[in-house]
C-alpha positions in Angstrom: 64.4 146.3 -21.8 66.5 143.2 -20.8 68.1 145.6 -18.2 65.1 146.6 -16.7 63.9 142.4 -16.6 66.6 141.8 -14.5 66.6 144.5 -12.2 62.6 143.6 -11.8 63.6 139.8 -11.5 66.5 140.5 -8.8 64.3 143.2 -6.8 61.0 140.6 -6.7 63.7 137.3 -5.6 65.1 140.0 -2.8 61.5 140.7 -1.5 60.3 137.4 -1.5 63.6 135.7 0.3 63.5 137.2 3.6 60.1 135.3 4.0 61.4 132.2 2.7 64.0 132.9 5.5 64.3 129.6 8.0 62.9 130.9 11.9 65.5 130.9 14.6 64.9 128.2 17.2 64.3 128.8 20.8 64.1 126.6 24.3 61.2 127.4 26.1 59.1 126.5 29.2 56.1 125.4 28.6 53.2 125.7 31.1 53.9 122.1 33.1 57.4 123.6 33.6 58.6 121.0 30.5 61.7 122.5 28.6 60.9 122.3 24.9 62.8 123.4 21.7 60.6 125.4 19.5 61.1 127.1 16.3 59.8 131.1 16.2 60.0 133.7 15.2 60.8 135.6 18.0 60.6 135.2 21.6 58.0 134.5 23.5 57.3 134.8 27.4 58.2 131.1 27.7 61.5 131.5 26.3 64.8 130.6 28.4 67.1 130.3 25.7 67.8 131.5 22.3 67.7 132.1 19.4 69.7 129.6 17.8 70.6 129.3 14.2 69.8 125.4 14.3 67.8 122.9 15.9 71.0 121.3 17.0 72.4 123.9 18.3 69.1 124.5 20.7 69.2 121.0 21.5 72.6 121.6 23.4 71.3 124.2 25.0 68.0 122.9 26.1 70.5 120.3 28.1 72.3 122.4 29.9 69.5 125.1 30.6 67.2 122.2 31.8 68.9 119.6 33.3 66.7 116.3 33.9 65.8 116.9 37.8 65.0 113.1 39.6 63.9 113.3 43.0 66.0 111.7 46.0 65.0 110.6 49.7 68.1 111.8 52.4 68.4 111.6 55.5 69.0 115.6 56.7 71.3 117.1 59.7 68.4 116.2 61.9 68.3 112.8 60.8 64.7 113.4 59.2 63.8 111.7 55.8 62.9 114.3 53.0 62.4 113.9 49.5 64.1 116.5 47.7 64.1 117.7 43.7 68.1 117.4 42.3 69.9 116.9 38.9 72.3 114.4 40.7 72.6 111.9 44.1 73.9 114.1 47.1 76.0 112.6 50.3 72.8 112.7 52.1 71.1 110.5 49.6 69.3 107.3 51.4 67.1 106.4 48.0 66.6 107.1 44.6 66.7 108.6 42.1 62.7 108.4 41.4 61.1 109.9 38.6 58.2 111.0 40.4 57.6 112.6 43.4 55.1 110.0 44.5 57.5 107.7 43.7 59.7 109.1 46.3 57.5 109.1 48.6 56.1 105.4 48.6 60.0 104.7 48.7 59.8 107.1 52.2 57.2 105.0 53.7 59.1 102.0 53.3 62.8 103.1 53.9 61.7 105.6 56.7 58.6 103.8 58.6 58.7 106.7 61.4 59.1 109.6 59.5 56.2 112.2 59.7 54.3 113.6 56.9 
């Protein structure tokens, strides 16, 4: 009787456990094109990166899949002003970084009077 208490005790803890189980942790995209660290199940459609055993561990991923992009105003081969989308200042670079587009270009209307729209 004992015997069969602890083989119904151990076989109930080992079907419960796996739901008790912590989800793996994903980076995903969300639909503003914002990298996020979620925790899932599985992976969605949204998902650039994963899984990962810890939160932690999708954090340092989330970094290097989805660099912080600033936007920049250069001067290209032509000399025409553009503002352009990078992780980091380029040679070219006449202004910035700017967090926002618009930002970058109110800076072009000041720093390059003649450029065209």
């Amino acid at each position: 009787m004992k015997l069969f208490a602890v083989i119904f005790t151990l076989t109930a803890f080992l079907a419960v456990s796996p739901g008790f189980a912590a989800d793996p942790w994903f980076v995903i995209k969300d639909a503003n094109d914002v990298c996020k660290v979620i925790e899932a199940r599985e992976k969605t459609p949204k998902t650039v990166a994963g899984p990962f055993k810890t939160k932690a561990l999708a954090e340092a991923a989330k970094a290097k899949t989805c660099p912080k992009m600033q936007y920049f105003l250069i001067k290209d081969v032509n000399d025409i002003c553009r503002v352009i989308e990078a992780e980091t200042k380029t040679p070219k670079s006449i202004g910035g970084p700017y967090k926002t587009e618009k930002e970058a270009e109110a800076a072009k209307a000041k720093l390059c009077p003649k450029a065209k729209k």
